[in-house]
C-alpha positions in Angstrom: 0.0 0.0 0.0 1.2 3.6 -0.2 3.0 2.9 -3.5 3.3 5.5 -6.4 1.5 4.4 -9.4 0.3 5.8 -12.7 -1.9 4.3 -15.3 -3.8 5.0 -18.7 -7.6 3.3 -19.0 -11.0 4.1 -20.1 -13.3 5.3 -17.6 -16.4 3.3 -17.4 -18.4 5.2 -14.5 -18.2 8.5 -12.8 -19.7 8.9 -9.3 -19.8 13.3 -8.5 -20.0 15.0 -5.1 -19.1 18.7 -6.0 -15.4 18.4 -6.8 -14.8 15.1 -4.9 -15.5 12.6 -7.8 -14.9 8.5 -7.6 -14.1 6.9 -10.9 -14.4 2.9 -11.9 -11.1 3.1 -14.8 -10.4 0.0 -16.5 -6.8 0.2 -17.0 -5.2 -2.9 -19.0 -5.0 -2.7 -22.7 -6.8 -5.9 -24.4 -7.4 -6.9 -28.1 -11.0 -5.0 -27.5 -11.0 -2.2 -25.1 -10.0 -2.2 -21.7 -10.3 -4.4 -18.2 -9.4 -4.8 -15.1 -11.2 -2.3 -13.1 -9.6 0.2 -10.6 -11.5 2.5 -7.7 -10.0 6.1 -7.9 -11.2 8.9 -6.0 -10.1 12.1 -6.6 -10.6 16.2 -5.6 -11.3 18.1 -9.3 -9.8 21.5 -9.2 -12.3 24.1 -9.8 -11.2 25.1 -13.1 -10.4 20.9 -14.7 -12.3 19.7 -17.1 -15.4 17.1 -16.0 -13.9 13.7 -17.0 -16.9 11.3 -18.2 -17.9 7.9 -19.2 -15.7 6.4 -22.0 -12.7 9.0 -22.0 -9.8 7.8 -22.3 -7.6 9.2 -18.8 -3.9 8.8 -17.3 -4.2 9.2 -13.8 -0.9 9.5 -11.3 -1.3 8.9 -7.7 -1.1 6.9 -4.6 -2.2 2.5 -3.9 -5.0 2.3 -1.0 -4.8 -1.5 -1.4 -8.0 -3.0 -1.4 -11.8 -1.4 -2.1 -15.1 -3.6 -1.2 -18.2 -1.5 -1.7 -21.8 -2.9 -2.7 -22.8 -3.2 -5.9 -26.1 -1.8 -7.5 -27.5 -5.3 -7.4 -26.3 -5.9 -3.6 -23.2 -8.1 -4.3 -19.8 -7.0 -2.9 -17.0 -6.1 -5.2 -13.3 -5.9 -3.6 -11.5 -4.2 -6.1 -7.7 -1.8 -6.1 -8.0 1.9 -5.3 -5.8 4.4 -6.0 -6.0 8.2 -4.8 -5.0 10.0 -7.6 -3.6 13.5 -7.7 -4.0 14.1 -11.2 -5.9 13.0 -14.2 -4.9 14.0 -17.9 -7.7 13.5 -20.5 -6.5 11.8 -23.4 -9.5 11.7 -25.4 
């Protein structure tokens, strides 16, 4: 935990409250798009860009270890968060 990392993926939901936003990124490269999903929270500066469903995003920031939160259809999923400190929109 506590370890630097940075990755590139393709945002597949977007969770606001104000400027504190939590993202579900896919960020491994496949033959068709992107997997492997990551939990990233993040504090949007007033004057950044909204990042949305589908963009394609590099994000820089710090390993939280492990995320379990409920699902819409009341499973758990455990999956890595990251608290990034940045987030470049690539497309």
């Amino acid at each position: 935990m506590d370890q630097k990392v940075v990755y590139r993926g393709e945002v597949i939901q977007v969770m606001e409250s104000g400027n504190n936003i939590v993202y579900r990124i896919n960020v491994t490269k496949s033959e068709f798009g992107y997997d492997d999903t990551v939990y990233v929270t993040y504090k949007r500066g007033k004057d950044e860009p909204r990042i949305l469903e589908d963009d394609i995003v590099t994000f820089w920031g710090v390993s939280k270890g492990l995320k379990t939160y409920q699902s819409t259809l009341g499973g758990q999923i455990t999956i890595p968060q990251v608290n990034a400190v940045a987030i470049n929109l690539n497309r």
